[in-house]
N, C-alpha and C positions, 0 to 999 in steps of 0.2 A: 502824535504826529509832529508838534510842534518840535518835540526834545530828539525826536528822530531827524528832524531837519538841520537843526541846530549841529548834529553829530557827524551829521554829512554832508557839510556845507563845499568840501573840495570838489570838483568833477574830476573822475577819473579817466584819462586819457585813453583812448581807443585805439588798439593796435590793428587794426584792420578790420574787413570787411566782416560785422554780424552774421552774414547767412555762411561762417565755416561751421562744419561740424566735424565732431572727434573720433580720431583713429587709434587704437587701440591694437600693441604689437608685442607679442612674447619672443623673444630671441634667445636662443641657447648658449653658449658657451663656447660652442662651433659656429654660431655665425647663424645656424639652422634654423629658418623660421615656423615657427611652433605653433602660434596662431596671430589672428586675424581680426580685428573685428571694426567696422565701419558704423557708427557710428547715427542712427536717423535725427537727433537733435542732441542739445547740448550737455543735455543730463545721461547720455545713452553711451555708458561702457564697458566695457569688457565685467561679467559678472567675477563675483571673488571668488567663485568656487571654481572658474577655470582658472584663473591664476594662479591660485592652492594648489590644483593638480599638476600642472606645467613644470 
């Protein structure tokens, strides 16, 4: 823990409010939007396997 402290002695500057969470948008080539997806915390997006197919 020590050498991990030591690693990460900067604080990194906060671009706003913690409680946003991620939005997730495939857009075609026409503008046409193809999907969707909202996001329930920060780790939550759009799976690869629609991406892949889109």
């Amino acid at each position: 823990m020590k050498k991990g402290n030591k690693l990460f002695q900067r604080k990194i500057k906060r671009d706003g409010s913690l409680t946003r969470l991620p939005a997730d948008f495939i857009i075609d080539e026409n503008g046409k939007i193809k999907a969707v997806h909202y996001g329930t915390n920060i780790e939550d997006h759009l799976p690869i396997t629609e991406i892949l197919n889109n």
